[in-house]
N, C-alpha and C positions, 0 to 999 in steps of 0.2 A: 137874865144874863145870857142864855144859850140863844136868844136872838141876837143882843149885842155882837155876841162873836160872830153868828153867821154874818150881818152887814156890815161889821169891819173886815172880818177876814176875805169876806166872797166880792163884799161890794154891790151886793143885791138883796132887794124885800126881800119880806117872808111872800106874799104873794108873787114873785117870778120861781124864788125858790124852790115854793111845791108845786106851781103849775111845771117846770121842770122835771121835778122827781116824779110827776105823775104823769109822764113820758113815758116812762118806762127807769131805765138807769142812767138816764141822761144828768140831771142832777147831784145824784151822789155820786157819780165820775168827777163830775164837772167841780164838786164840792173836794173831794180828793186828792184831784193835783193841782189847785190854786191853794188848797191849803192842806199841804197831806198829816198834818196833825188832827186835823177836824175829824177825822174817823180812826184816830189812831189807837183805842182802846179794844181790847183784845175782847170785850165781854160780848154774850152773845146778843144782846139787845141791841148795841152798835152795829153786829156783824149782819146783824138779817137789815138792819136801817139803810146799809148801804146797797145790799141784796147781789153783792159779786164777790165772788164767783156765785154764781147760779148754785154750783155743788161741787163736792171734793175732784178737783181737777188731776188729773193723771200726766201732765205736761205742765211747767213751769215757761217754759221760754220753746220756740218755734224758730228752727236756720232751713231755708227754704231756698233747694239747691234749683233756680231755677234756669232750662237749657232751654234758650232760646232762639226757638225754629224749626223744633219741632224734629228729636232723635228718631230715626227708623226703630221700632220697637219688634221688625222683623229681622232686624241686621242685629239686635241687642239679646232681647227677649221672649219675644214669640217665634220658634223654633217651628217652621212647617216646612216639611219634607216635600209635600204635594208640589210645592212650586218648586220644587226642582224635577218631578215626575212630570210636572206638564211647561218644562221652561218651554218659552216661546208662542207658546199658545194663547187662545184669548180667552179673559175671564168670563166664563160662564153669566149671560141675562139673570140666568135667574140669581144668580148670587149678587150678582149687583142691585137688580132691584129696584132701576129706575133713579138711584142715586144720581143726585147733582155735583158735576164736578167741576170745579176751578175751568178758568178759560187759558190755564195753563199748559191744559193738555191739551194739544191743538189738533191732534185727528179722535176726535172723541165718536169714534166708529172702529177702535182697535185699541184694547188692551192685554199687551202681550207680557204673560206672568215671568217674574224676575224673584227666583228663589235665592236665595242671600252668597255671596262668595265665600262666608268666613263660618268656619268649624266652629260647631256647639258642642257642649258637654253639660251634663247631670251635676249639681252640686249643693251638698247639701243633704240634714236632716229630710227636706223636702222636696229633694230631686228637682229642685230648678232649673230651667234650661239657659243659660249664662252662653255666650260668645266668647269667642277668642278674647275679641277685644277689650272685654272687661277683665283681664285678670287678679286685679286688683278687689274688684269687687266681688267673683266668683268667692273669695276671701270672706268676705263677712254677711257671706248667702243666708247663714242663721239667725242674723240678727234684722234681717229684712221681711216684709211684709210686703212683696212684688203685687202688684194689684193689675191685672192686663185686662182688666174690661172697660176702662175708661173709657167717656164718650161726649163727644158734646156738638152741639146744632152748628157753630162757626165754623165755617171754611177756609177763611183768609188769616194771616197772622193777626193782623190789627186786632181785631175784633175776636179772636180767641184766645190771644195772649189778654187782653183787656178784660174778659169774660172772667178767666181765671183769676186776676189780681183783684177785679172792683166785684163780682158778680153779676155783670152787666155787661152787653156788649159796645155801648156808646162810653164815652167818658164821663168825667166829674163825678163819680160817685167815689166814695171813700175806700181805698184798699184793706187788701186782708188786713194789713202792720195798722194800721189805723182804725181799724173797728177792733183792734187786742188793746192798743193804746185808750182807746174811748174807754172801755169795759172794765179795764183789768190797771193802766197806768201801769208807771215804771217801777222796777224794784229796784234802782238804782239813781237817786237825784242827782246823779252827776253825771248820766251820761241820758243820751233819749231811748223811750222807751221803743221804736223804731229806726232801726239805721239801712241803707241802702249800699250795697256795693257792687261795680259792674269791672267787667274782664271781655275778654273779647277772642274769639279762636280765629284759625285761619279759613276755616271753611266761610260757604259764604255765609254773611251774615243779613239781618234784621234788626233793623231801630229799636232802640227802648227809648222810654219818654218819660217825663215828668208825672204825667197824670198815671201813671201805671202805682205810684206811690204817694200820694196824694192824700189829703184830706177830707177832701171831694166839700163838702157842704156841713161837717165837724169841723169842730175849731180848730185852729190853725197848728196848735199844740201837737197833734197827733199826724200831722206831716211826719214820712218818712225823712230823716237826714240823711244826704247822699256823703258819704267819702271821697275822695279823690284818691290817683295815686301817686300825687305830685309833693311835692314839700312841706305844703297842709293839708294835712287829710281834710280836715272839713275849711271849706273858703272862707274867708272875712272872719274867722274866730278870731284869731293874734287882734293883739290892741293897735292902732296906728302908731305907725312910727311919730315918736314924742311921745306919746301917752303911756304912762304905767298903770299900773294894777290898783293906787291906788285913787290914782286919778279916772280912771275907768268906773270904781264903785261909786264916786262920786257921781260923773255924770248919769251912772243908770240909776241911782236914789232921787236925783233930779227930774231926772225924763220917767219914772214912777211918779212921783207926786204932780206931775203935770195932766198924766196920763191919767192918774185916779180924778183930778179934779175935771176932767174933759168926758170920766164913766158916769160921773154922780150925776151932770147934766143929761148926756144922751141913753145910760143904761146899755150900751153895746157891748156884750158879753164877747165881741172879737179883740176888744181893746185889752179886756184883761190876758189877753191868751198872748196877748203883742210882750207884753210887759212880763209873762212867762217865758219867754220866749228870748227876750233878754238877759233875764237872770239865768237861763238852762245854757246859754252860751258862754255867759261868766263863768258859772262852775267846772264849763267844760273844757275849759282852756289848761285846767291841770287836768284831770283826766283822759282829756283825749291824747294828749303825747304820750301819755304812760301806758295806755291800753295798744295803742296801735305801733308801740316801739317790741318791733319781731328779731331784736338783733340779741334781745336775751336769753332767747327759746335755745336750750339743748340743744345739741348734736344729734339725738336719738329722736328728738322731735322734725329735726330740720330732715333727716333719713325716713322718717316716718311719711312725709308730704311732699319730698321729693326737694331738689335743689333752688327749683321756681320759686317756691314758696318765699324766699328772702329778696324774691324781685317781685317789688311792689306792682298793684295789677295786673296781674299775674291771678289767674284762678286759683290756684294753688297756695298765693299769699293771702289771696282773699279768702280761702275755704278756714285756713289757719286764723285770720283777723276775725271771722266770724265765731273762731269759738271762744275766741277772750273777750272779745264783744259779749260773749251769751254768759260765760260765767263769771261775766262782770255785772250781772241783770238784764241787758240786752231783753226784750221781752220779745222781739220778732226782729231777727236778722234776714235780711232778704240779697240771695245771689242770683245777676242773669250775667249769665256767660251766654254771647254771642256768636253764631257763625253753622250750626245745625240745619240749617234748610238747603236739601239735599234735591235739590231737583236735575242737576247731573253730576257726574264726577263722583258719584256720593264714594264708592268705596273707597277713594285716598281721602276724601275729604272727612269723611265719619272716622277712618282711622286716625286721621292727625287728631279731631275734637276730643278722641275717645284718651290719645297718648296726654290729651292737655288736662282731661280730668278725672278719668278714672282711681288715680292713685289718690289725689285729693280728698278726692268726695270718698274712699274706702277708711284715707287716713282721718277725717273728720271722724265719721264714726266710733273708729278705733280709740281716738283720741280721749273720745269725750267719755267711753264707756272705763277705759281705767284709769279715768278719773271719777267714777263715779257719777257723775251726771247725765248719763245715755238716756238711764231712767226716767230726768226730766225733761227732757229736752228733744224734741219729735223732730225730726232732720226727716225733710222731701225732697224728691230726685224727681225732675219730669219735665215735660214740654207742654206744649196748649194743644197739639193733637197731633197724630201720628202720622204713617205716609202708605204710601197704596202697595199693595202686592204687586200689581202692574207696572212696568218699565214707562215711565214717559220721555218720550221720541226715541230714539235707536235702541234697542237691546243687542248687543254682543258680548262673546264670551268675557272681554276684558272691562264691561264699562256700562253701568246703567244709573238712572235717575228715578226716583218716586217722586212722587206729589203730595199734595196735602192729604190725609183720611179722617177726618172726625170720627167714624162711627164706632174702632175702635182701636184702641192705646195704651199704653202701661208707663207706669211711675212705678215706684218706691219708695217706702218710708221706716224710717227704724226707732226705737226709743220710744218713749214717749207715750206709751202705754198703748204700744202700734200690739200686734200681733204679728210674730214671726211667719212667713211661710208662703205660701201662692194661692190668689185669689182671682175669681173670673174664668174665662174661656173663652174663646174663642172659638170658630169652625176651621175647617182643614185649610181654609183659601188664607186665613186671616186679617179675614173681611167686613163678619158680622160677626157681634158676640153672642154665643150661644146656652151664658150661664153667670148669673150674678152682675149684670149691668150697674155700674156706676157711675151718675150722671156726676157733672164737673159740682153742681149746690151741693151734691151728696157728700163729695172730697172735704166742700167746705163746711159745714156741717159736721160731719165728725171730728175734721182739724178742731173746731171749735168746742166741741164737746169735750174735747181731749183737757184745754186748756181748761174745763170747768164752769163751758158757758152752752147758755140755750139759745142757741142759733136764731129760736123766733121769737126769744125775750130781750136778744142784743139788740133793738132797732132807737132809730132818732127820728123826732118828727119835722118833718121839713116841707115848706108849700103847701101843709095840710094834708100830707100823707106820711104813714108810720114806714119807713126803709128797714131793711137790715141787709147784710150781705147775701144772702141767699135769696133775696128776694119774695118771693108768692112760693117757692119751691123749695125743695132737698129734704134727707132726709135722715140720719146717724146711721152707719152700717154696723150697724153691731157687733157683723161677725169679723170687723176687721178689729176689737178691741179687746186686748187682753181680759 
């Protein structure tokens, strides 16, 4: 009988079946959301059968505020006096270190140090060093887990904003939201268990792209769904003009049994995911008006995020879409706000990005915490790498530019069984980190430990080799974990 149901439910032997589940979790994922009954018993023999979570997770769902292009994390966070004791001057050989740098800086025989225009202050259980320009966030300093030793090998946007979302720095490999979606699936059948939303600032900006939420080489299922912020948030949902609701259930019952008689032939485990994919769009055609309708949110909510917030993308409407996304089941909401790469002009252009999100991303938190959810729900703040102590082309009193810095950078994260307070170090130049390095697998790695997974048992086999987001690397930093 229990084979019966797997090859009616799944549409696959017993022998594809357990060569699957002897992947790893590729299997009992795969078994889960084509038929999320099939593991629905709560007893423990079920529960180790399917083997996810790995172990009691400390994060339910993951909103991953991400600022795209890379925020000066000495204009924000890394507070160093020294570059205003030696403005003008050039950085020290040996603190550079023979570092490779971008062909952006174009007399790369002179780097003259640029210590920040804008007042810090202390705040905080943990004495944080917060900027002007975060006032908002200086706000909820106690519930953050500021991490400043961030670090990673990519130089160029592409390839380190890439690095950060896939774990790799070329494309097609599967994103963060889609190795949570593979692992873990949705806690909500009417909406995906990955959704995408983009915003965009005035400063200049950086492309995002399709492949940054992607699939990659997992089924098609665990595609990010991108929003818009047009009349329909997600495209091509609505039925065609002429066709109703229940002529729509009809045609996708038809184009299912067409589609199953087309799997029993070829065995193509992409075909079921097509015909998932289907039916997650039917459902969601009541859901997603009712989720993404911001016109009933309070007055003390809409004051809480600011007046953006009810103008659709809008970071601000987006930061707010992203929490009824999440305690709707949302399993990974993903935000890139564009326009952070600060190669001149930075100081009016870091102040416009900082007025576009700071109050957001403080209200997100705030949001979710008295509602009780902060707890599960792990919200990151960050760029793909940071920018140089160095002015690149002119330095004056009124006006300077940073470049790219891989080697070291600071994010944020709060809830989510983060640990509160300040992590890493840096040296005086804020240049090299001089205490607690953390490489960008290590970020992801703990992310995923958070949720309840083991980073180097999440993998899919593919071409004959075992993947996972972390790749050959990373590692859980423990001390960032409650």
């Amino acid at each position: 009988m229990e084979k019966e149901i797997l090859e009616h439910g799944l549409n696959i032997n017993r022998r594809r079946f357990l060569t699957s589940l002897g992947m790893g979790i590729g299997g009992a994922a795969l078994g889960s959301l084509l038929v999320p009954d099939l593991f629905g018993s709560k007893n423990a023999e079920e529960a180790i059968a399917t083997g996810l979570p790995h172990f009691a997770p400390k994060a339910k769902r993951i909103i991953y505020l991400f600022q795209n292009g890379a925020p000066s994390q000495l204009d924000l966070f890394d507070y160093k006096p020294k570059l205003h004791e030696m403005f003008g001057q050039d950085l020290p050989a040996s603190v550079r270190q023979g570092q490779r740098l971008t062909g952006m800086t174009a007399d790369q025989s002179k780097f003259p140090l640029a210590g920040t225009f804008f007042k810090f202050d202390q705040y905080g259980e943990h004495k944080a060093w917060i900027s002007e320009l975060l006032p908002h966030t200086s706000r909820i300093v106690n519930d953050l887990c500021i991490v400043k030793s961030l670090y990673t090998e990519a130089i160029n946007h592409d390839p380190a904003l890439t690095f950060f979302q896939t774990g790799a720095q070329i494309g097609n490999r599967p994103s963060m939201g889609a190795w949570l979606s593979y692992g873990l699936g949705s806690e909500n059948k009417n909406l995906p268990a990955f959704c995408v939303l983009l915003s965009k600032g005035k400063g200049n900006g950086q492309g995002v792209y399709s492949k940054l939420w992607t699939n990659g080489f997992l089924d098609s299922v665990h595609q990010g769904v991108q929003f818009s912020n047009g009349e329909n948030p997600v495209l091509y949902l609505n039925n065609p003009e002429g066709m109703d609701k229940a002529e729509r259930r009809k045609m996708l019952d038809q184009l299912a049994a067409l589609n199953n008689e087309v799997y029993d032939e070829a065995g193509d485990p992409e075909i079921k995911a097509k015909v998932q994919q289907y039916e997650m769009a039917y459902r969601m055609q009541t859901a997603v008006p009712e989720v993404t309708d911001l016109s009933k949110e309070p007055e003390s909510i809409v004051k809480l995020y600011g007046a953006d917030c009810l103008v659709p993308g809008t970071y601000a409407a987006n930061c707010l879409l992203a929490r009824k996304l999440s305690e709707n089941g949302v399993r990974f909401v993903q935000i890139y706000h564009q326009g952070w790469d600060g190669h001149n002009n930075l100081p009016k252009e870091l102040a416009g990005q900082c007025l576009d999100t700071d109050q957001a991303s403080a209200a997100l938190v705030t949001d979710l915490k008295q509602r009780g959810l902060l707890d599960e729900t792990l919200v990151i703040w960050g760029g793909e790498f940071g920018r140089t102590n160095y002015c690149q082309g002119t330095l004056t009193k009124d006006n300077y530019g940073r470049d790219h810095h891989p080697r070291c950078f600071t994010i944020w994260m709060a809830g989510g069984g983060i640990k509160p307070g300040v992590y890493g170090e840096t040296d005086e130049f804020g240049y090299n980190i001089i205490s607690n390095p953390v490489h960008v697998h290590d970020f992801q790695a703990t992310a995923l430990h958070l949720m309840g997974l083991d980073h180097e048992r999440l993998v899919y086999k593919h071409l004959g080799r075992r993947y996972r987001l972390t790749d050959v690397a990373g590692k859980v930093v423990t001390d960032l974990i409650a």
